[in-house]
Every structure is written in C-alpha cells, then in structure tokens.
N, C-alpha and C positions, 0 to 999 in steps of 0.2 A: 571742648564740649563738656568734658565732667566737670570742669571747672564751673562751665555756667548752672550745671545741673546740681552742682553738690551747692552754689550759692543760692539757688532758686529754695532749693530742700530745706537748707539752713533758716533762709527769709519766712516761711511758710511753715515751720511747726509750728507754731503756736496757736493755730489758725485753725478752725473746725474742717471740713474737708469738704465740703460746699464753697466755703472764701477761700479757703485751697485754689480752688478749680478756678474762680471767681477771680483772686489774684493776676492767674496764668493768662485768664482771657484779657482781663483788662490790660497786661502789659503788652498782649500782641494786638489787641483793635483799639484802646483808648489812651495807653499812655504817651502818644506819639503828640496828640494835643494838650492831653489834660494831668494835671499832676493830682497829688490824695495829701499835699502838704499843706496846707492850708494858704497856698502862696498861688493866685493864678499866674499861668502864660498868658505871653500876647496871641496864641493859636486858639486858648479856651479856659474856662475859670477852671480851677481845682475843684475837684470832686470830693472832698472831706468835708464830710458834714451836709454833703446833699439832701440824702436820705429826710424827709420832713422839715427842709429850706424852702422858702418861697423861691420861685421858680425866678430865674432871672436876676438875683439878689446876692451870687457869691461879688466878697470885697471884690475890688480890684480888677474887676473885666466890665468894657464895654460890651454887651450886650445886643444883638440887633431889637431892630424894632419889632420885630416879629414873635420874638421871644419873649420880649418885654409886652406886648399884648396880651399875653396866654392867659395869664393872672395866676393863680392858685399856688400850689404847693408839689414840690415832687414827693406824693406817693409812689411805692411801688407800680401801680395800674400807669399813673405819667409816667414812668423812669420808663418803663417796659414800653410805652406806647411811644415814646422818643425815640428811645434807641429804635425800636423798630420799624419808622418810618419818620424821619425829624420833620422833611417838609410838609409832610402831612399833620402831623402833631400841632406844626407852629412855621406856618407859611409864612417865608421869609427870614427864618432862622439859618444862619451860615454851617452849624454844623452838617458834611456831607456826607458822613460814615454811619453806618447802620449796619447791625449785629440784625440778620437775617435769624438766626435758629431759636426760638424761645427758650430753651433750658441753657441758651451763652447769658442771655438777658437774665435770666433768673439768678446765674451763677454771681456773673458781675454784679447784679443788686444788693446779691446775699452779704458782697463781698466788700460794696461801700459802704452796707448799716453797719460793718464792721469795723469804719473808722468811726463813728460817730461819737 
C-alpha cells in the first residue's frame, strides 16, 4: 500500500491539485477502458487530447454509430454531459460507466485539458 501511495504521489507532483484529484478519479473509473497515451484500446479511444477534439475522431478506435452521429466537439459542457449519462448524451454509444458526482467530472476534465 505505501508503495502504491508513495508511486501515485511521485506520479502527481507536478500536477495543479485539481488534476491531482482528477488523475486519481480517472485511474479508478476510466483507465480500466481508456488510456491518456495517445495510443487507443480495443475497450475505448485514449483520452489525450480529448479536451476540444471532434467528438468520435480519436486515431485508431472504431467508434459506434451512435457516437459517430453526435457531431460536434468535446467541450467541457459534452465531456460532463457524457460522462454523466453516455446513453443519454449519444444513444447507442457502447461506453457503459458513468461518473454519477459532478465535482468527479469536473476533476477528470480538469485533468485531461491537462494532457493536451
């Protein structure tokens, strides 16, 4: 456990303390699908460089059709409104995990304009 905690600390200083937080959440609800290296999974595209990408448009992921209908771009107002309900956002979209609390959403968002 200190081990993971002294790596997590080490990973994270450089970090404002919003993508701190931001970081933390995405490694326990989003990084099981999606990575921040610029390299998509077969589970879900990488999340580097989201933040003001057209929606549906990272390299290297098949995309449903659902998602591929939305059009526009993820702003924050999309990013939040995704995660917060994805079937809602963009019916027939495969992602099924949704960040229920607004200020996790906020955290995580802070924390991918943070790769950009």
């Amino acid at each position: 456990m200190r081990l993971v905690l002294a790596a997590t600390l080490a990973l994270t200083a450089g970090l404002p303390a919003a993508a701190q937080d931001g970081q933390a959440l995405y490694n326990t609800q989003c990084k099981t699908c999606h990575t921040v290296t610029g390299v998509s999974s077969p589970a879900g595209p990488s999340l580097k460089g989201v933040a003001g990408r057209k929606i549906a448009a990272a390299p290297g992921f098949a995309f449903s059709s659902g998602l591929k209908a939305k059009g526009g771009t993820w702003t924050d107002a999309n990013l939040d409104a995704y995660m917060a309900a994805p079937s809602t956002f963009a019916p027939g979209t495969r992602m099924f995990a949704r960040v229920a609390q607004p200020q996790a959403r906020a955290a995580i968002i802070g924390y991918l304009k943070s790769l950009n």
